[in-house]
C-alpha positions in Angstrom: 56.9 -101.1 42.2 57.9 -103.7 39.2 61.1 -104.7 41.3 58.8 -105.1 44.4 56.3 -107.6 43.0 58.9 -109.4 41.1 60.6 -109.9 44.6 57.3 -111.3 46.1 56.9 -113.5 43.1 60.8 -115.1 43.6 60.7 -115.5 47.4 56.8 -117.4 47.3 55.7 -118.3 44.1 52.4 -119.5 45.0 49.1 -119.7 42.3 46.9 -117.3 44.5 50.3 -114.2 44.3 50.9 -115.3 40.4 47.3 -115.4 39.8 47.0 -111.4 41.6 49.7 -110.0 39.5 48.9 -111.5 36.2 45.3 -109.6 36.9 46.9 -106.5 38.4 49.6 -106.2 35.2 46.4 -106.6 32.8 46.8 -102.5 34.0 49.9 -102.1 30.9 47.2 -102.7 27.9 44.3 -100.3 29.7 42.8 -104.0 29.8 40.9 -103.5 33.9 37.0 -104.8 32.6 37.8 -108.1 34.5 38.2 -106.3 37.4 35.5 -105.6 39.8 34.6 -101.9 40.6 33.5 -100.6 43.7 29.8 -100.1 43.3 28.1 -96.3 43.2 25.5 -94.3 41.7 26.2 -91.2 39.3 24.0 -88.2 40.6 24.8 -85.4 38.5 27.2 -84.2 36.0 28.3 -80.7 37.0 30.1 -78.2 35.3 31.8 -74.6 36.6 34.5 -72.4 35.5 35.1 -74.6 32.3 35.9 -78.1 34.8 33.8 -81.0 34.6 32.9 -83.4 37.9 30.1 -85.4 39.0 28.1 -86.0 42.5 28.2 -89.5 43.3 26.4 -91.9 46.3 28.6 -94.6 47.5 27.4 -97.2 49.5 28.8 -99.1 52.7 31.1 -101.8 51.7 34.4 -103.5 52.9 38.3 -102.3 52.9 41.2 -103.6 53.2 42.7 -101.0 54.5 46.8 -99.6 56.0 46.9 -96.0 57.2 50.6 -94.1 57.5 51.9 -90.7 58.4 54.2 -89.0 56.2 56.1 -85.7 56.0 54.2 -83.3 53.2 55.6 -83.4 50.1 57.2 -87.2 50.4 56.0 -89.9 48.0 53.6 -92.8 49.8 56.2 -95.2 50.6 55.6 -98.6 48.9 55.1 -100.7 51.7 51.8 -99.6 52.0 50.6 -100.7 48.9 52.6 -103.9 49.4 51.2 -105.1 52.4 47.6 -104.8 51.0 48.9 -106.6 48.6 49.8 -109.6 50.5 46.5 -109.3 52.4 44.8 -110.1 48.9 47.1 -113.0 47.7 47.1 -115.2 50.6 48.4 -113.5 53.7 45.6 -113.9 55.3 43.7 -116.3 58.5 42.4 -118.6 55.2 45.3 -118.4 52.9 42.4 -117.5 50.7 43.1 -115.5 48.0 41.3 -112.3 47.3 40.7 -110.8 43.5 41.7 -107.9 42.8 39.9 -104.6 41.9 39.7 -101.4 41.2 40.0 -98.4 42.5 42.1 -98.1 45.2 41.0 -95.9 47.3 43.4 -93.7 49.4 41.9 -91.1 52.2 44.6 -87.9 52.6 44.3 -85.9 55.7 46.9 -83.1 56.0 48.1 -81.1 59.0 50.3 -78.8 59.3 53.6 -80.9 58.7 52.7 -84.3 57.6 49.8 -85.8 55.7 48.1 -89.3 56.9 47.7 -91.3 54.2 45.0 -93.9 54.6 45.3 -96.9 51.9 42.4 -99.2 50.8 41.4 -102.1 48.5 37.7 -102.7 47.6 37.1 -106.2 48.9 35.3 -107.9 46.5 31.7 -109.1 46.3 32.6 -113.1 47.0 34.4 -111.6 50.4 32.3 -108.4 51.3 30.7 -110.8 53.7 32.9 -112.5 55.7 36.5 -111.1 54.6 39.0 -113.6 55.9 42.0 -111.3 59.1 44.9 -110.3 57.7 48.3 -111.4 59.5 49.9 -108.2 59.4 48.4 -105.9 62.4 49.1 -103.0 59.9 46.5 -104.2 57.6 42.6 -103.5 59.2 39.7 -104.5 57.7 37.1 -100.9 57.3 34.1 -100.8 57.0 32.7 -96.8 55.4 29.9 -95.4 56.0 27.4 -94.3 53.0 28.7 -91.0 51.4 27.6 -88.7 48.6 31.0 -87.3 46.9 32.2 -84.5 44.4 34.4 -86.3 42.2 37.1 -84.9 39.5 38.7 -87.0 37.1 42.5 -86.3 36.0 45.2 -88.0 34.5 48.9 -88.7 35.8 50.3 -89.9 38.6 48.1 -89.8 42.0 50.8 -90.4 44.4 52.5 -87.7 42.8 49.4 -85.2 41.7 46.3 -86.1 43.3 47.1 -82.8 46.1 47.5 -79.9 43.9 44.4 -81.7 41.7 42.1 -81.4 44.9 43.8 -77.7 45.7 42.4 -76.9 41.9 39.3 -78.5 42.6 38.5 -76.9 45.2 39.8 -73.6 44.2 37.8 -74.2 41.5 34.4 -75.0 43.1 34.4 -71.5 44.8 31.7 -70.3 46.4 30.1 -74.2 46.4 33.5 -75.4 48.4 31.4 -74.6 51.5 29.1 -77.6 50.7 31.9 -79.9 51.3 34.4 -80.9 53.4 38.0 -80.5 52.7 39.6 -81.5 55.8 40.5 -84.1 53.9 40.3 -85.5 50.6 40.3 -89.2 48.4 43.1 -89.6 45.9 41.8 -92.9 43.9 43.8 -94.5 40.9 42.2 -97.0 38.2 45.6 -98.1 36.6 48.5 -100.0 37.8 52.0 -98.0 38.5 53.2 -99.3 35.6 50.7 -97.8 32.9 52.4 -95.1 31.1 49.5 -93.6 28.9 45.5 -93.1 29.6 45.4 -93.1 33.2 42.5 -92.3 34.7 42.6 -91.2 38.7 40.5 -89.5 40.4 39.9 -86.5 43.8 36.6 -86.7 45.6 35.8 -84.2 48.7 32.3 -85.9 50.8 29.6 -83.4 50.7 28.4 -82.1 53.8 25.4 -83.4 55.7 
């Protein structure tokens, strides 16, 4: 990932891209309070079996968003993350440049053989309204619908852990598994690849209506 955005630095070294990774790097000190979180309300604080989680409401708001299949057990391959990326520092309709925030939010739907892996940024406030088209046909702007959540915090790696975290979670929730849905689950990370220590990332399964 740190060869990757030095690459996108040396081949277009405009403000708007130097600007992006200057706030996306401020990830290596734990330093992400001048980034802007997606909005939601904390419901409950739940506890069962010794594991902590919380219901949370999230409301309707913007993505930027690039969806892949992949075979199970394969890493999420760094062009996703990438082309987002250039959505947010200028490849975009405006050239405008987009802040970025935190989490991002990733939607994992496995099958039998593969798992689809659905990437998103959180568009920030100053572009929830009108968010500018992204040039790459990959990229699609989302719009979710309103959705309460069981959420689990954990630390690591999510591209690497965040499957066997929602398997324990939902082992975990036992009996109360049948109040959600676990067709599919959201693997979200807070940090940026290159933070090594106090990560924070999270699994959340929507409850059923």
């Amino acid at each position: 990932m740190l060869i990757a955005l030095v690459g996108v630095v040396s081949c277009s070294p405009t403000p708007q891209i130097l600007d992006s990774i200057s706030g996306f790097f401020k990830g290596l000190t734990g330093d992400n309070g001048a980034l802007e979180e997606v909005p939601y309300n904390t419901i409950s604080k739940e506890q069962i079996d010794g594991l902590e989680y919380e219901i949370r409401e999230y409301p309707s708001v913007k993505w930027a968003c690039k969806e892949i299949k992949k075979d199970v057990g394969t890493k999420t391959p760094r062009g996703q993350f990438m082309s987002l990326f250039r959505y947010i520092s200028g490849m975009n309709s405006e050239k405008q440049e987009i802040a970025m925030t935190t989490p991002v939010l990733t939607k994992m739907t496995p099958s039998k053989d593969s798992m689809t892996s659905n990437m998103c940024f959180y568009l920030d406030s100053a572009a929830q309204a009108n968010p500018p088209t992204p040039e790459e046909e990959t990229v699609i702007i989302e719009t979710n619908e309103p959705m309460t959540v069981a959420v689990y915090e954990f630390g690591g790696y999510p591209s690497l852990d965040s499957a066997k975290e929602a398997q324990m979670f939902a082992k975990k929730l036992g009996d109360r598994v049948n109040t959600v849905d676990t067709d599919s689950f959201y693997s979200v990370g807070y940090d940026s690849p290159v933070k090594f220590w106090s990560r924070k990332n999270e699994v959340m399964f929507v409850l059923k209506q």
